[in-house]
N, CA, C and O atoms as a MOPAC input file, in Angstrom:
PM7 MOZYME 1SCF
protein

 N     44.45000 1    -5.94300 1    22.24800 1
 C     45.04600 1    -7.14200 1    21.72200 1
 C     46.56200 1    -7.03300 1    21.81800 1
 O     47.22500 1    -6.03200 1    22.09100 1
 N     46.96200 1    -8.22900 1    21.54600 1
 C     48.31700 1    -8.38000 1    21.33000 1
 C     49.34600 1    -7.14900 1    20.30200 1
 O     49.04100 1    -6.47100 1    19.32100 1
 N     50.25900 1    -7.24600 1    20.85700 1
 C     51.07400 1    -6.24600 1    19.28400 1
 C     51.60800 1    -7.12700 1    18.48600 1
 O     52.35300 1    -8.00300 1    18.92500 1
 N     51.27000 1    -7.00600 1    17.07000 1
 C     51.70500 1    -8.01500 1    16.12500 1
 C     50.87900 1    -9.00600 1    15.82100 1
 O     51.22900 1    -9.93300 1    15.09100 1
 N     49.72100 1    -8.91600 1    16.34100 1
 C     48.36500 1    -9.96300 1    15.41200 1
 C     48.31400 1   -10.11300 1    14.27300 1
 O     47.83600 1   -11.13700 1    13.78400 1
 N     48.77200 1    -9.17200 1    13.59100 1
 C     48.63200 1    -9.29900 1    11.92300 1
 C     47.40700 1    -8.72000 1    11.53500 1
 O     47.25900 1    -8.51800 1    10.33000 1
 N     46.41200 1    -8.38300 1    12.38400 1
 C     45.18600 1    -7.54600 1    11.88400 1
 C     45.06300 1    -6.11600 1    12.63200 1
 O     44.98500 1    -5.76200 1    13.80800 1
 N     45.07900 1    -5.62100 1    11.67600 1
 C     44.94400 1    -3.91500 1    11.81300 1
 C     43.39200 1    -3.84900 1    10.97100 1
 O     42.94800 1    -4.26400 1     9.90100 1
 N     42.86100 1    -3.03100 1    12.20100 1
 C     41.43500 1    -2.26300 1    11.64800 1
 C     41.56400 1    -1.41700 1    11.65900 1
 O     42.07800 1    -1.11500 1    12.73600 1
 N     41.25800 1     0.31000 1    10.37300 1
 C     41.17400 1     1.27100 1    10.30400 1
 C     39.73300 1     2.05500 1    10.45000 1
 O     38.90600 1     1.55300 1     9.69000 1
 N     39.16100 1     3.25200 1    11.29500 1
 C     38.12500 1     3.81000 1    10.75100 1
 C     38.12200 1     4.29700 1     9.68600 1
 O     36.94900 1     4.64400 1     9.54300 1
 N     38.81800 1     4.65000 1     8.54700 1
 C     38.91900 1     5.30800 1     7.65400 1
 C     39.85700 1     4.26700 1     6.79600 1
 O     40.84500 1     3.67700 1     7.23200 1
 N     39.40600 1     4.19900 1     5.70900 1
 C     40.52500 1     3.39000 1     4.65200 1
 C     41.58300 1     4.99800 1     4.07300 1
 O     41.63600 1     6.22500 1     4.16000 1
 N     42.28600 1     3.72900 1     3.45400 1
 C     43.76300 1     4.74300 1     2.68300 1
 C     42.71800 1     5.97200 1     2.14400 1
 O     42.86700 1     7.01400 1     2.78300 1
 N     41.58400 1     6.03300 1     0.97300 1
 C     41.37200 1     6.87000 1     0.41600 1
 C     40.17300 1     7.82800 1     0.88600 1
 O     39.62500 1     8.80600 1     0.37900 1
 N     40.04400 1     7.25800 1     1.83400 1
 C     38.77100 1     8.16400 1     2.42800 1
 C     39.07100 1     9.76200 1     2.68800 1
 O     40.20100 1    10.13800 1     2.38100 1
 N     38.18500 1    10.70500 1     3.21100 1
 C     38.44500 1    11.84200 1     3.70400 1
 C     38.46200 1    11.65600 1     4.77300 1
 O     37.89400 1    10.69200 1     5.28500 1
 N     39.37300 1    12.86100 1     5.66000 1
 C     39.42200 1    13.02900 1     6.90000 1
 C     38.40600 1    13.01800 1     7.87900 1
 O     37.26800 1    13.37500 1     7.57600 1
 N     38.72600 1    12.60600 1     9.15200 1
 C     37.42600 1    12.66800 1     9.61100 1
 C     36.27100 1    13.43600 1    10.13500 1
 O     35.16800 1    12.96200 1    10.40800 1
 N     36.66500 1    14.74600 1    10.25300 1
 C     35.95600 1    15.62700 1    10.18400 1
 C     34.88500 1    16.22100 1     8.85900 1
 O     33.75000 1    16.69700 1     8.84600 1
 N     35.69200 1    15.97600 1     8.03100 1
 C     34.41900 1    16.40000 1     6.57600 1
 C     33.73200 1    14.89400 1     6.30000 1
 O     32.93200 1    14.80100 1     5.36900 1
 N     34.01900 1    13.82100 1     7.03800 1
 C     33.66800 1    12.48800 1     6.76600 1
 C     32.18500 1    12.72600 1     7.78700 1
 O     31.02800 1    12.45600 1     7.46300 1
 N     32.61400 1    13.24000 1     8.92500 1
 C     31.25300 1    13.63100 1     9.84700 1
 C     30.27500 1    14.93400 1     8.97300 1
 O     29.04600 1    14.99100 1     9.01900 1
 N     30.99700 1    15.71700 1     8.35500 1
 C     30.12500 1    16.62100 1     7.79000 1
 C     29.43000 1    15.95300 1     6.86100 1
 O     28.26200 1    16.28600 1     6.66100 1
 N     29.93000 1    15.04200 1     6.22700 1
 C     29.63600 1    14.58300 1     4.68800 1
 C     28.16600 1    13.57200 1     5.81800 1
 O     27.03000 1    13.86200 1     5.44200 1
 N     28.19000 1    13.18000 1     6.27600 1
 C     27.43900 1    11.94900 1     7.35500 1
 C     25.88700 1    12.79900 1     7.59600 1
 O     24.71700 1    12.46100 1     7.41600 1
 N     26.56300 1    14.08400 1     8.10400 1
 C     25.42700 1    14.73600 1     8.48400 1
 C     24.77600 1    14.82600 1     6.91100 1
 O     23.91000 1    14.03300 1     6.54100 1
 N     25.18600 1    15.64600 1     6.24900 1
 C     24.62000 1    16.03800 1     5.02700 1
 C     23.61700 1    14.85700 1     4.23400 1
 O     22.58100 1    15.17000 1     3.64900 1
 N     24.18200 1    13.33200 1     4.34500 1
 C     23.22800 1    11.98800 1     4.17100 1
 C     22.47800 1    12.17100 1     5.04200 1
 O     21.50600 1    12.79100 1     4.60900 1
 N     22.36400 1    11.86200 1     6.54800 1
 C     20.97900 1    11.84500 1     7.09900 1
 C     20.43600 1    13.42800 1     6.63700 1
 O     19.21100 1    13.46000 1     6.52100 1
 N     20.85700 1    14.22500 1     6.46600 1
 C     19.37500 1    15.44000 1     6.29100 1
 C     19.09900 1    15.17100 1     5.31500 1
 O     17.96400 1    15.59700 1     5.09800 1
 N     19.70600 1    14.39100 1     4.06400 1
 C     18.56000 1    14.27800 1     2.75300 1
 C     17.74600 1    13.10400 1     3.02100 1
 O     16.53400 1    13.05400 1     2.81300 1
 N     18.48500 1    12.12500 1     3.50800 1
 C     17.93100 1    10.85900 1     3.83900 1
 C     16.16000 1    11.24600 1     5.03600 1
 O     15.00700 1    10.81500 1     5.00800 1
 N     16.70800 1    11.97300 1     5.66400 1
 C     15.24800 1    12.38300 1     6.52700 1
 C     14.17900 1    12.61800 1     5.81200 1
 O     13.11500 1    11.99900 1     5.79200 1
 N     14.78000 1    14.28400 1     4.75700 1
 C     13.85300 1    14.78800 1     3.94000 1
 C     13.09000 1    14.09000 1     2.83500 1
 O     11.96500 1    14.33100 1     2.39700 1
 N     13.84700 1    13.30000 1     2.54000 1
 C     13.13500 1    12.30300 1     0.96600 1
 C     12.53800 1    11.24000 1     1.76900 1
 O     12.22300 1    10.37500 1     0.95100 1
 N     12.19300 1    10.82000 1     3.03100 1
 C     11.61100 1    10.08200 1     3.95500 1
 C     10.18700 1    10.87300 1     4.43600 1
 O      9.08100 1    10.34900 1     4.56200 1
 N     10.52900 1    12.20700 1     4.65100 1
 C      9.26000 1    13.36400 1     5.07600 1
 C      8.25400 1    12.89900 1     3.42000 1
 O      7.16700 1    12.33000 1     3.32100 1
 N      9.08800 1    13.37700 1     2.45100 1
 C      8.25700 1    13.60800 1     1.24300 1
 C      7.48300 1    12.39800 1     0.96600 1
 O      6.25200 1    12.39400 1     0.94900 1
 N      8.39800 1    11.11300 1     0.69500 1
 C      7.50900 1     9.86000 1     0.84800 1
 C      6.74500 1     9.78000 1     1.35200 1
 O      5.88200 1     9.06300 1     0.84600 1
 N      6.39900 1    10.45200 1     2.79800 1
 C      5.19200 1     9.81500 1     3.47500 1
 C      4.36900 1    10.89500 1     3.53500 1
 O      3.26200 1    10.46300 1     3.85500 1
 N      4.31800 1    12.45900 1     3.34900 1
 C      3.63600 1    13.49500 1     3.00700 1
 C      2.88200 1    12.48500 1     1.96800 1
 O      1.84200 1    11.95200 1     2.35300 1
 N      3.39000 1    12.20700 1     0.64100 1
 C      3.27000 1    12.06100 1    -0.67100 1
 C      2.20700 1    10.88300 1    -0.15700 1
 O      1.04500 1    11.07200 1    -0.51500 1
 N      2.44700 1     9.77100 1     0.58400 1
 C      1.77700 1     8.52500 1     0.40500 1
 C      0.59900 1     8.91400 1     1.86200 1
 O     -0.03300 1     7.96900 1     2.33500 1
 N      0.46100 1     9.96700 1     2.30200 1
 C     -0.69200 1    10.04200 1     3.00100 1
 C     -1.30800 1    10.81500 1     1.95500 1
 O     -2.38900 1    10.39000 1     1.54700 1
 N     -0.86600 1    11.81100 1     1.46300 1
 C     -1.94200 1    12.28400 1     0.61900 1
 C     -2.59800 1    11.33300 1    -0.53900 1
 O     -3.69200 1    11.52800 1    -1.06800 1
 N     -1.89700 1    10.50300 1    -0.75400 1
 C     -2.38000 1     9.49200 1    -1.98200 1
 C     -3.55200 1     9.08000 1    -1.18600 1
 O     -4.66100 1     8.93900 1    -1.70300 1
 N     -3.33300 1     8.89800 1    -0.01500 1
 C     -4.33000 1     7.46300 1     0.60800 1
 C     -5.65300 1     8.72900 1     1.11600 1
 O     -6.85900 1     8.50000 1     1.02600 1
 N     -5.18500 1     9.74200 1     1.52200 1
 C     -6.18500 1    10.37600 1     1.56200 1
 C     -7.27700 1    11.23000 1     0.34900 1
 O     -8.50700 1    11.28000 1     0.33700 1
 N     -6.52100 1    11.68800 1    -0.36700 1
 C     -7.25200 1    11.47300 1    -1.85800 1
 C     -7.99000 1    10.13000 1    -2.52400 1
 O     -8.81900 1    10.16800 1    -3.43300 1
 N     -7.44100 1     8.81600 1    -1.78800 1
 C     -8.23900 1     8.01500 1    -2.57800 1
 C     -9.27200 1     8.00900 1    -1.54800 1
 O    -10.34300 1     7.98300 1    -2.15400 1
 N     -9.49600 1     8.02200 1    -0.20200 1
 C    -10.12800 1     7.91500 1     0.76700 1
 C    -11.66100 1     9.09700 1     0.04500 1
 O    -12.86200 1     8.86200 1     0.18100 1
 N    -11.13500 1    10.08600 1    -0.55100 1
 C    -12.39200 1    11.38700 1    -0.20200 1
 C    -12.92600 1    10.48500 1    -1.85500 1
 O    -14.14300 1    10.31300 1    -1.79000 1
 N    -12.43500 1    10.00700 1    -2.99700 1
 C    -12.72700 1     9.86000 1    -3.87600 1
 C    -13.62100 1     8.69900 1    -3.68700 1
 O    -14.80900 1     8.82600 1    -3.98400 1
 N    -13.04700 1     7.26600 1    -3.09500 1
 C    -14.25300 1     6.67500 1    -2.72600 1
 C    -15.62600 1     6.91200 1    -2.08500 1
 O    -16.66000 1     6.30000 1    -2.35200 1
 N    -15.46400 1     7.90300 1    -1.19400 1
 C    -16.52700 1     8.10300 1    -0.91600 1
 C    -17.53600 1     8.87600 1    -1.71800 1
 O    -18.72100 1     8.54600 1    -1.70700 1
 N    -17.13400 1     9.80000 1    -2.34500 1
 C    -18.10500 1    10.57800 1    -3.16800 1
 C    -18.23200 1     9.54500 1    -3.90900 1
 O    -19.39500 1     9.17100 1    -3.75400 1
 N    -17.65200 1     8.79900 1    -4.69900 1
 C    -18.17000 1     7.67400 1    -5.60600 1
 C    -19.06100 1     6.85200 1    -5.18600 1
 O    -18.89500 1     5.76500 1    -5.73900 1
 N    -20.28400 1     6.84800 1    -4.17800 1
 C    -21.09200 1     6.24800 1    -3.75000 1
 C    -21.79800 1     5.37500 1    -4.72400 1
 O    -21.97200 1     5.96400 1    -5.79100 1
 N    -22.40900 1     3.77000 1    -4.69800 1
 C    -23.31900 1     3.54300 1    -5.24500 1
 C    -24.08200 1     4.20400 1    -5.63000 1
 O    -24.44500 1     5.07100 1    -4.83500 1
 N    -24.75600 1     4.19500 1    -7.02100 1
 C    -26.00500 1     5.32100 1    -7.66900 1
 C    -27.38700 1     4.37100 1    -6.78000 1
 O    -27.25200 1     3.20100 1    -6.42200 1
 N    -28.26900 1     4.94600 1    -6.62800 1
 C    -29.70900 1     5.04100 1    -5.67800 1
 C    -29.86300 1     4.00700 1    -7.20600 1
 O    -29.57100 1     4.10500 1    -8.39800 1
 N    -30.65700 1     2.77800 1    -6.06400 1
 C    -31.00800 1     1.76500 1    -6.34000 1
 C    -32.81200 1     1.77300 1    -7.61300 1
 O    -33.93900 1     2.12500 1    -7.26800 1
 N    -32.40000 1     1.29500 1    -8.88300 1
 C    -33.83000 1     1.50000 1    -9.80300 1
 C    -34.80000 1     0.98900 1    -9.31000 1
 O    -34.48200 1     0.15500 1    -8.46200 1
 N    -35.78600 1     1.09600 1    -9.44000 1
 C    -36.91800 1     0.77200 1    -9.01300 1
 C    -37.33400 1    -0.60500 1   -10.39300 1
 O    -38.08000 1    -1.57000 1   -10.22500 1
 N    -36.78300 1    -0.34500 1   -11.30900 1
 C    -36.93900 1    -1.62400 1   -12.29600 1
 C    -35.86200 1    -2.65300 1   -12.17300 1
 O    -36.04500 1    -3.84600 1   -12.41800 1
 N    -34.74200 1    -2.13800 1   -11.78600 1
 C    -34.14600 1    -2.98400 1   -11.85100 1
 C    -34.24200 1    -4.41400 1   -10.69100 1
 O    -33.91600 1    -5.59800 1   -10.76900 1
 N    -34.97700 1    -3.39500 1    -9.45900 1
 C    -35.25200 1    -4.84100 1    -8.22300 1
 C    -36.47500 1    -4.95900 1    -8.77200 1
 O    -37.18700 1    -5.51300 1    -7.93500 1
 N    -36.97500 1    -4.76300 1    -9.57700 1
 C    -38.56400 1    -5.61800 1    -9.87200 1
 C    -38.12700 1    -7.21000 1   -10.83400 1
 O    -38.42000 1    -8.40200 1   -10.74300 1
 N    -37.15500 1    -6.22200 1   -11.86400 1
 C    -36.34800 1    -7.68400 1   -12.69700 1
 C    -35.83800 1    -8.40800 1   -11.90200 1
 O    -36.28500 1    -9.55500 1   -11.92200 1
 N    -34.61500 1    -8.08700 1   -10.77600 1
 C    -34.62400 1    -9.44600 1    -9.80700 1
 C    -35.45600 1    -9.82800 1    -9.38900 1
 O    -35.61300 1   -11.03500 1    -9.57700 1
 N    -36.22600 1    -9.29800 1    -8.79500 1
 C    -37.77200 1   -10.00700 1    -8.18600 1
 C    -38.13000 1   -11.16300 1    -9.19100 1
 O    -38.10300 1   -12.27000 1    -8.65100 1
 N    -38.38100 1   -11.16600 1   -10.21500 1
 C    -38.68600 1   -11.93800 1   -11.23400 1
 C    -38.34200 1   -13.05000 1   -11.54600 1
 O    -38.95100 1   -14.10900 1   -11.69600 1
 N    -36.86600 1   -12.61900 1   -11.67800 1
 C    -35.89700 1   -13.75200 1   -11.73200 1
 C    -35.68600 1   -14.33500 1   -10.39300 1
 O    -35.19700 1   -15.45700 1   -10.52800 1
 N    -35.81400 1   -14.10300 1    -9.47600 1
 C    -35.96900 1   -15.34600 1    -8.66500 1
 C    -37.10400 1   -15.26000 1    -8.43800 1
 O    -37.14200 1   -14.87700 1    -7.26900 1
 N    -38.05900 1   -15.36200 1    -8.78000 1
 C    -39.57400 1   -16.05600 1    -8.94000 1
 C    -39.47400 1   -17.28800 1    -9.88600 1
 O    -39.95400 1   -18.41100 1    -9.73500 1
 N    -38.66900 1   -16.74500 1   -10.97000 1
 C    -38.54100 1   -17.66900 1   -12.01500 1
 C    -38.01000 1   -18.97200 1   -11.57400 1
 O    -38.53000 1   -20.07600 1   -11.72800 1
 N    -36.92600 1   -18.68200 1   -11.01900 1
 C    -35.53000 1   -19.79900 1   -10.18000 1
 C    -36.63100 1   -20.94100 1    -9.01800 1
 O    -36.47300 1   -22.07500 1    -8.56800 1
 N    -37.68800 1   -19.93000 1    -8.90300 1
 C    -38.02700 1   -20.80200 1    -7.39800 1
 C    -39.26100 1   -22.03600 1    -8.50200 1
 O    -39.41600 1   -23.25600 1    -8.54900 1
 N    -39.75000 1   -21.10100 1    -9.06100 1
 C    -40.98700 1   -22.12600 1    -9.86900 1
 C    -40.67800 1   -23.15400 1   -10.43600 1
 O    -41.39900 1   -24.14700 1   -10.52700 1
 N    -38.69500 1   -22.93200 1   -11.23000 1
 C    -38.41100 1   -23.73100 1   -12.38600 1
 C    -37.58000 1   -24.97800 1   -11.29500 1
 O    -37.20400 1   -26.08200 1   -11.68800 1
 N    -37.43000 1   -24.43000 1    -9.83500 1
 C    -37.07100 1   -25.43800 1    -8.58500 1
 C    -37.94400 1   -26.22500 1    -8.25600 1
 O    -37.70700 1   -27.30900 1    -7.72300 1
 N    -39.20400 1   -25.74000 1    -8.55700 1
 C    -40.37700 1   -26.62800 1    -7.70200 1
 C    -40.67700 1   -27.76100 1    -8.54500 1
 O    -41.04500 1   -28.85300 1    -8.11300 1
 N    -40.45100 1   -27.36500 1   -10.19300 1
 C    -41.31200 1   -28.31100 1   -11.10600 1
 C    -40.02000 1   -29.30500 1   -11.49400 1
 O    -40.25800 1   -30.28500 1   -12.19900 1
 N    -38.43100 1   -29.01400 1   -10.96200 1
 C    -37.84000 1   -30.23700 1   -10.86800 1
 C    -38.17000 1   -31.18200 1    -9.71300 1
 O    -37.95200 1   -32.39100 1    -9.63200 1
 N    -38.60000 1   -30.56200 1    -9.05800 1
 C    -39.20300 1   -31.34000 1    -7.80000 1
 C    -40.06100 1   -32.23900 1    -7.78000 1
 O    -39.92000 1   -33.16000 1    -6.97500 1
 N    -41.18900 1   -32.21000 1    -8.67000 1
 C    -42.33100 1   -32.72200 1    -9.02200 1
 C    -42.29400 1   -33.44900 1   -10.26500 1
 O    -43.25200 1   -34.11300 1   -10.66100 1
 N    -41.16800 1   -33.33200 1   -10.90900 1
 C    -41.08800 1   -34.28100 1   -12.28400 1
 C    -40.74400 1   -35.77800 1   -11.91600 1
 O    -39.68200 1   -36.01100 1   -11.33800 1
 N    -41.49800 1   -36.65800 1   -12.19300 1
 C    -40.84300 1   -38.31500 1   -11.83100 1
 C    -40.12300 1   -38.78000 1   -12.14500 1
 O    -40.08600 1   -39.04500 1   -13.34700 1
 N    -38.83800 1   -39.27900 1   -11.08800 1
 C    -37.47800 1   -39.92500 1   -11.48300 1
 C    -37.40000 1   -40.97300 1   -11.64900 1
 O    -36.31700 1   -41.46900 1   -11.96100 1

């Protein structure tokens, strides 16, 4: 640009550090920034895989043998108490 635009851009403001411990300081953010990124997703596969093994052992319990006889029933009931609205005169 011109000399004398009136706009000056700095990489570094008045109070910053130099730029060399500004690159050290840079590095030192991305390696925690990586690591607390590793742990998050260590952390949230194991969640998903712990819930994964837990559902499964939590299988439905083996189906009663009374209890599908009572449905049986009840819709026996449903179909008979269907038929005799059927047959009542409107």
């Amino acid at each position: 640009m011109t000399q004398g635009s009136g706009i000056e851009t700095y990489a570094n403001g008045a109070n910053s550090q130099p730029a060399a411990s500004d690159g050290a300081a840079s590095q030192v953010r991305d390696k925690s920034l990586r690591r607390a990124l590793l742990f998050v997703g260590i952390a949230a596969a194991s969640a998903g895989i712990a819930f994964a093994i837990v559902r499964a052992t939590l299988a439905r319990p083996p189906s009663d043998p009374t209890t599908e006889r009572i449905q049986q029933l009840i819709d026996e009931a449903n179909r008979l108490l269907k038929q005799l609205d059927e047959k009542k005169p409107g």
